[in-house]
C-alpha positions as CSV (number, residue, x, y, z in Angstrom):
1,X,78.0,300.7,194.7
2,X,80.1,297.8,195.4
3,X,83.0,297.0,192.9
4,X,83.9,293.1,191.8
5,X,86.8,292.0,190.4
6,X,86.8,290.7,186.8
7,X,87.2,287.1,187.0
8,X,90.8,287.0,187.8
9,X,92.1,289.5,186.9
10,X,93.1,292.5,188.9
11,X,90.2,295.1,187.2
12,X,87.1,296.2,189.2
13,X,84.4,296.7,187.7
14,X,80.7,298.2,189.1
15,X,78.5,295.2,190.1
16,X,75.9,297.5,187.7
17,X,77.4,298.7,184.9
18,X,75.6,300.8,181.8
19,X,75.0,299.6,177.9
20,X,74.1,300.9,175.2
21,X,71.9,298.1,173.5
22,X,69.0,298.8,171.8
23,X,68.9,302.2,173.5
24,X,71.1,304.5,171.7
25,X,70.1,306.0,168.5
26,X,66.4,304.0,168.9
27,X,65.4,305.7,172.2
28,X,68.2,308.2,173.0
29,X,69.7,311.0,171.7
30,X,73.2,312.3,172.7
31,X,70.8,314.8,175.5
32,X,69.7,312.2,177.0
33,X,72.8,309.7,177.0
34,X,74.7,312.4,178.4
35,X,72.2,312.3,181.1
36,X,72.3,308.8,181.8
37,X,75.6,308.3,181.9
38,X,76.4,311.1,184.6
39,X,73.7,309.6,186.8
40,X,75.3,306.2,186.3
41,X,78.7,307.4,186.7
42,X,77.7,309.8,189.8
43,X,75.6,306.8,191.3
44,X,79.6,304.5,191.3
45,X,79.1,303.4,187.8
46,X,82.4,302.9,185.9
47,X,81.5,300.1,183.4
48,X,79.8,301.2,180.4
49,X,79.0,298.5,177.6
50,X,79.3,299.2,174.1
51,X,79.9,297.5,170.7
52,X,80.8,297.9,166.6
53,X,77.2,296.9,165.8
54,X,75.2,298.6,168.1
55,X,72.6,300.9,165.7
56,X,75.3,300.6,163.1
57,X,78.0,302.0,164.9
58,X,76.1,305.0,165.8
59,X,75.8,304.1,169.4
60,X,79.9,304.0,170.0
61,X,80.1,307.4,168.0
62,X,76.9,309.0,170.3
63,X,79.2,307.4,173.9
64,X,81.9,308.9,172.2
65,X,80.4,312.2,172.2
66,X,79.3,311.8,175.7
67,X,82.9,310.9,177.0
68,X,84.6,313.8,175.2
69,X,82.1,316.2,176.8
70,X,81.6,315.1,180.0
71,X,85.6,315.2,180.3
72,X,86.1,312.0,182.9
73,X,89.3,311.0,183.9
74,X,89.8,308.3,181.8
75,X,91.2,305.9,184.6
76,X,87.8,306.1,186.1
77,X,85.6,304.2,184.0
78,X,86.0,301.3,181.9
79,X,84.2,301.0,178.0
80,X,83.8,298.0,176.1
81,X,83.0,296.9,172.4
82,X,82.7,294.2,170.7
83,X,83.4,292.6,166.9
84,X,82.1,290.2,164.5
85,X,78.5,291.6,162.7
86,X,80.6,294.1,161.0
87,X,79.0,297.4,159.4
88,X,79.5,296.7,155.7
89,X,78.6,293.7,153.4
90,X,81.9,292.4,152.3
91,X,83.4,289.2,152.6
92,X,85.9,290.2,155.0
93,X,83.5,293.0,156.9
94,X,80.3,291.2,158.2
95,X,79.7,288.2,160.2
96,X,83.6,287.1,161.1
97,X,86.8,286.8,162.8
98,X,89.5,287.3,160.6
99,X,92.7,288.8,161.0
100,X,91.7,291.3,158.6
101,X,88.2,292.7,159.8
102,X,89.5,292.3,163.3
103,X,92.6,294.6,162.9
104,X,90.3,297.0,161.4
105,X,87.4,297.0,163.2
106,X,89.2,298.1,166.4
107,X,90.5,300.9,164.5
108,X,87.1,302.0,163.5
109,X,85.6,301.7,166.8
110,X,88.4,303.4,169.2
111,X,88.2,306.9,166.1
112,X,84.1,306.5,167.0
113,X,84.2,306.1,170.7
114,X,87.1,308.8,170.5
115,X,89.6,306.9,173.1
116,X,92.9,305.4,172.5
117,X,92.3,302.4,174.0
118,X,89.2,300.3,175.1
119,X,89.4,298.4,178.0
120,X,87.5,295.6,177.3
121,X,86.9,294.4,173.7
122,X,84.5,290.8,172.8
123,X,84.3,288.9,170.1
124,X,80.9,288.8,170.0
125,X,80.3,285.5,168.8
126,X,82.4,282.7,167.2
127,X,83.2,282.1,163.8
128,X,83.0,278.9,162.8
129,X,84.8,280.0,159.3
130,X,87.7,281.8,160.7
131,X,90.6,279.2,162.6
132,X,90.5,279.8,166.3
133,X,94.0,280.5,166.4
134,X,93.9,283.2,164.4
135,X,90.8,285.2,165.8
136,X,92.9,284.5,169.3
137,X,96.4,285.9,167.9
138,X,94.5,289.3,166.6
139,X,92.6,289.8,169.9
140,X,96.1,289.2,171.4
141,X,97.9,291.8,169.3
142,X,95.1,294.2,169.7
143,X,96.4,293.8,173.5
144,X,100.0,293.8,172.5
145,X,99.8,297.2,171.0
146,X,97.6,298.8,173.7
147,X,94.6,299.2,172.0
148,X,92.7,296.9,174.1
149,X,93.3,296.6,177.6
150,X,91.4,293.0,178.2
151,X,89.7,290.8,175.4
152,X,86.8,288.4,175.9
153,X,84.1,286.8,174.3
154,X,80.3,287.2,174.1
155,X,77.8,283.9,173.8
156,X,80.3,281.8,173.1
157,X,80.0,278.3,174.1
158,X,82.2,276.6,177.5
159,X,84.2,274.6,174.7
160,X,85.4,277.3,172.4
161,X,86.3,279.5,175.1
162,X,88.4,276.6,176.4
163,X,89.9,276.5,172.8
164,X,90.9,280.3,173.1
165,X,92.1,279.7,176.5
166,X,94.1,276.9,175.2
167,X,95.6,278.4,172.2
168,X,96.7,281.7,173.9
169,X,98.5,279.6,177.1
170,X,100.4,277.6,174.3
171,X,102.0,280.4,172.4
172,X,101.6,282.3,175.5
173,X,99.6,285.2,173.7
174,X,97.3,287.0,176.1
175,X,93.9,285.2,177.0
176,X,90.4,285.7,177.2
177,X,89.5,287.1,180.3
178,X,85.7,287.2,180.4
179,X,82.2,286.3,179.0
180,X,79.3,288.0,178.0
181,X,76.3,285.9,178.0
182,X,72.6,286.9,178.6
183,X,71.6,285.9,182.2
184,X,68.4,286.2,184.2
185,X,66.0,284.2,186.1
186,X,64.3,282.6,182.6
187,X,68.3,281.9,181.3
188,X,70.0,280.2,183.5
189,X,71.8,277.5,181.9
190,X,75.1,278.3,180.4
191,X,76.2,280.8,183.5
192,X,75.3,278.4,186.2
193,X,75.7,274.9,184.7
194,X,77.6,275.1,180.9
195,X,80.8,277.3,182.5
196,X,80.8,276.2,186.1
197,X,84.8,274.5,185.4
198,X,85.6,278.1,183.6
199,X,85.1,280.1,186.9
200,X,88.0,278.3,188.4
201,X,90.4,276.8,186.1
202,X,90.1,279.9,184.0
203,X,88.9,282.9,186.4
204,X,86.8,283.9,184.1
205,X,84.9,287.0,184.3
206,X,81.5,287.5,183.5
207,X,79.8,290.7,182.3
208,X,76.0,289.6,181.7
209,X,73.2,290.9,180.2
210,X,69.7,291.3,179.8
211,X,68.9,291.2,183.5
212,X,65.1,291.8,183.2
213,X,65.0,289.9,180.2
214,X,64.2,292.2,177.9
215,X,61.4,293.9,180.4
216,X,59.4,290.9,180.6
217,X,60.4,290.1,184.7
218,X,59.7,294.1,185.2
219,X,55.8,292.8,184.3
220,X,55.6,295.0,182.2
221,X,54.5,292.4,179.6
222,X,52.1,290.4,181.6
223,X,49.2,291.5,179.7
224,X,50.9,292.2,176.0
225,X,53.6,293.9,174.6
226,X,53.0,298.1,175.5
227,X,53.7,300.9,172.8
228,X,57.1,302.0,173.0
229,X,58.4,299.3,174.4
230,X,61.6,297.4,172.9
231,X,59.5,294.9,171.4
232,X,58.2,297.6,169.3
233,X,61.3,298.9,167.7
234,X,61.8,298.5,164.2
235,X,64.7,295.7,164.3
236,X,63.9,294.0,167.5
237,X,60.6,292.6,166.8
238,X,61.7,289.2,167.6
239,X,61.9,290.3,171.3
240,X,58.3,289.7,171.3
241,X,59.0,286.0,171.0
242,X,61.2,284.7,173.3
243,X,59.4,284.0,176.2
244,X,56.4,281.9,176.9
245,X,53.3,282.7,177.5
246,X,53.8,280.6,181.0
247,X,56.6,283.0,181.7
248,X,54.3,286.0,181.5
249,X,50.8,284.6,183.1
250,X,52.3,282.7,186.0
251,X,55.9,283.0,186.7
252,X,55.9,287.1,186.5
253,X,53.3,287.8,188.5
254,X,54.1,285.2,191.3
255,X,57.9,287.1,191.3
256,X,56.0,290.2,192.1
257,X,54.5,289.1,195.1
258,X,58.0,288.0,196.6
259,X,59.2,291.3,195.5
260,X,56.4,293.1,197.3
261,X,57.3,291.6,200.0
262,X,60.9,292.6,200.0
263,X,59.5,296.4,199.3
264,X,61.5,296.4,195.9
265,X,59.9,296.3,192.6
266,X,59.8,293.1,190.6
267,X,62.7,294.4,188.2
268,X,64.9,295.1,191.3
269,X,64.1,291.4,192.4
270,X,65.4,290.4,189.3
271,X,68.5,292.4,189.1
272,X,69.4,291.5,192.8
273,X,69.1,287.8,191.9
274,X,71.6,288.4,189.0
275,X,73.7,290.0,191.6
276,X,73.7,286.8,194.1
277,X,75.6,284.8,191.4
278,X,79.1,285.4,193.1
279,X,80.7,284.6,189.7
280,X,78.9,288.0,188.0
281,X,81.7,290.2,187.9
282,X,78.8,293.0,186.6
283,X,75.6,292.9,185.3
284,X,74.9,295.4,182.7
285,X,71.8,297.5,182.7
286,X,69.7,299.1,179.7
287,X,67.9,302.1,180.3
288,X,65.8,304.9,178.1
289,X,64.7,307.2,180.4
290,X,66.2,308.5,184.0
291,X,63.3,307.2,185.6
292,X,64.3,304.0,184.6
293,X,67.8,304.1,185.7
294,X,67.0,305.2,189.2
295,X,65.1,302.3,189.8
296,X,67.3,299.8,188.5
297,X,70.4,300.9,189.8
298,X,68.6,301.0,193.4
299,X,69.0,296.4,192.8
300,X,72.1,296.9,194.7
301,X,70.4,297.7,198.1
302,X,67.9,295.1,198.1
303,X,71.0,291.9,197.3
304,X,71.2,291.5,201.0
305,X,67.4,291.1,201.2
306,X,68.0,287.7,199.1
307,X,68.4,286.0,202.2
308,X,68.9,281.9,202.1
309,X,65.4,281.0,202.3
310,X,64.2,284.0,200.2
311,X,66.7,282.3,196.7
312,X,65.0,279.2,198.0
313,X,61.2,280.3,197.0
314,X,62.2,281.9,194.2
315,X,64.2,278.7,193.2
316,X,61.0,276.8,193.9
317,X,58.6,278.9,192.1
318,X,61.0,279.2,188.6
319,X,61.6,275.3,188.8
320,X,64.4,276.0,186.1
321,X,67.5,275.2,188.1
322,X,69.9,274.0,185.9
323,X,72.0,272.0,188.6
324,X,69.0,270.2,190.1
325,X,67.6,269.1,186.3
């Protein structure tokens, strides 16, 4: 396992890193997490992904579980959550970035995952209702008081985390350090194009997600949506929808030659591909069964298959490069 810095700062984090998405509560139980998590953190993970919303809080409280039995030093591995969907329905609990939901919500998280500190902690989208300088003075304090080690943000856009970064360096509060957006070879834009002047003049980190977007580049999908699969879930119907038809006829199954051709399967190809981005600081894998984890965690040994010529035909055949459009 090969360890990257976080954008600038001096924390390293495993280039594949754990998360809890979808899979916690739906598809695993605390067996089964524990499971997963020692074969991540036996295989050089220490980054595992988390956040307040995630099955209604019932995913940080099952990772909490996890980490109290499993006994870890707790310098060895990073956890993250992150805030805004809140678990109730009032005013000040769901859907926002206030002071007040944000001083709590930390709170609620570190008694579920059982720590005294997170290291990383995301808004996990902006608030338009909420004034910037407030969300960024909470996220600071949480900091401050040593309940949050590093905060960041997750899908927000290249102009409000310039806002943030701008606010904090003027009252000289503590700044965002990274971004988690989705990334993959069907989403491409905002890592390689929309932030390209954050990766310098910020050293911002990025922690990304949905590698194999949602399954589809394992091929999985290439002939309709399998029983048991993520689409299926109760919840996360909309999956289903957000790839095109193109995608899964002619783009999948042309990946899968390449990655025959590398001797990797077509989810590794992905996950590698991820991996070449240089500003990726991690990129954070899903998994329900060991299976599953084995295979994606073996990505890391086919990046230096990705040779010049081989990003070139993949470039060719996805004809989505942002730079080039």
């Amino acid at each position: 396992m090969e360890y990257r810095r976080l954008g600038s700062s001096g924390l390293k984090v495993s280039e594949l890193s754990f998360g809890s998405w979808v899979t916690f509560q739906a598809q695993v139980d605390d067996s089964a997490a524990i499971e997963l998590m020692k074969f991540a953190y036996d295989s050089g993970v220490n980054f595992f992904d988390n956040a307040e919303a995630y099955a209604g809080g019932e995913s940080e409280a099952i990772m909490g579980r996890v980490l109290k039995k499993v006994g870890w030093r707790r310098s060895s591995y990073v956890v993250s959550t992150k805030f805004y969907w809140g678990l109730h329905e009032g005013p000040n609990e769901k859907n926002t970035l206030n002071r007040k939901y944000l001083m709590q919500a930390i709170d609620g998280s570190l008694k579920r995952l059982q720590l005294d500190h997170v290291d990383l902690a995301y808004c996990h989208r902006a608030d338009a209702n909420t004034p910037m300088e407030e969300t960024v003075r909470a996220m600071s304090d949480m900091v401050t008081q040593g309940k949050v080690l590093y905060w960041g943000t997750s899908e927000w856009s290249a102009e409000q985390i310039m806002q943030a970064y701008q606010i904090a360096e003027r009252y000289n509060l503590h700044k965002p350090q990274m971004e988690q957006p989705q990334y993959n070879m069907l989403c491409r834009d905002k890592v390689e194009r929309e932030f390209g002047r954050l990766y310098q003049e910020l050293g911002l980190g990025l922690t990304t997600w949905s590698p194999l977007a949602s399954g589809l580049l394992t091929g999985k999908y290439t002939k309709g949506t399998p029983v048991g699969s993520r689409a299926t879930l109760p919840g996360y119907e909309w999956l289903e929808g957000r790839w095109s038809q193109k995608d899964r006829e002619e783009t999948v199954p042309k990946l899968h030659a390449i990655a025959e051709s590398l001797d990797c399967s077509c989810g590794q190809l992905a996950i590698a591909w991820c991996l070449k981005n240089s500003n990726v600081s991690t990129v954070i894998l899903g998994a329900s069964k060991l299976a599953q984890l084995k295979e994606n965690l073996g990505a890391s040994a086919v990046v230096p298959k990705l040779t010049p010529e081989i990003m070139a035909k993949i470039s060719s055949l996805l004809g989505n490069d942002p730079i080039k459009r």
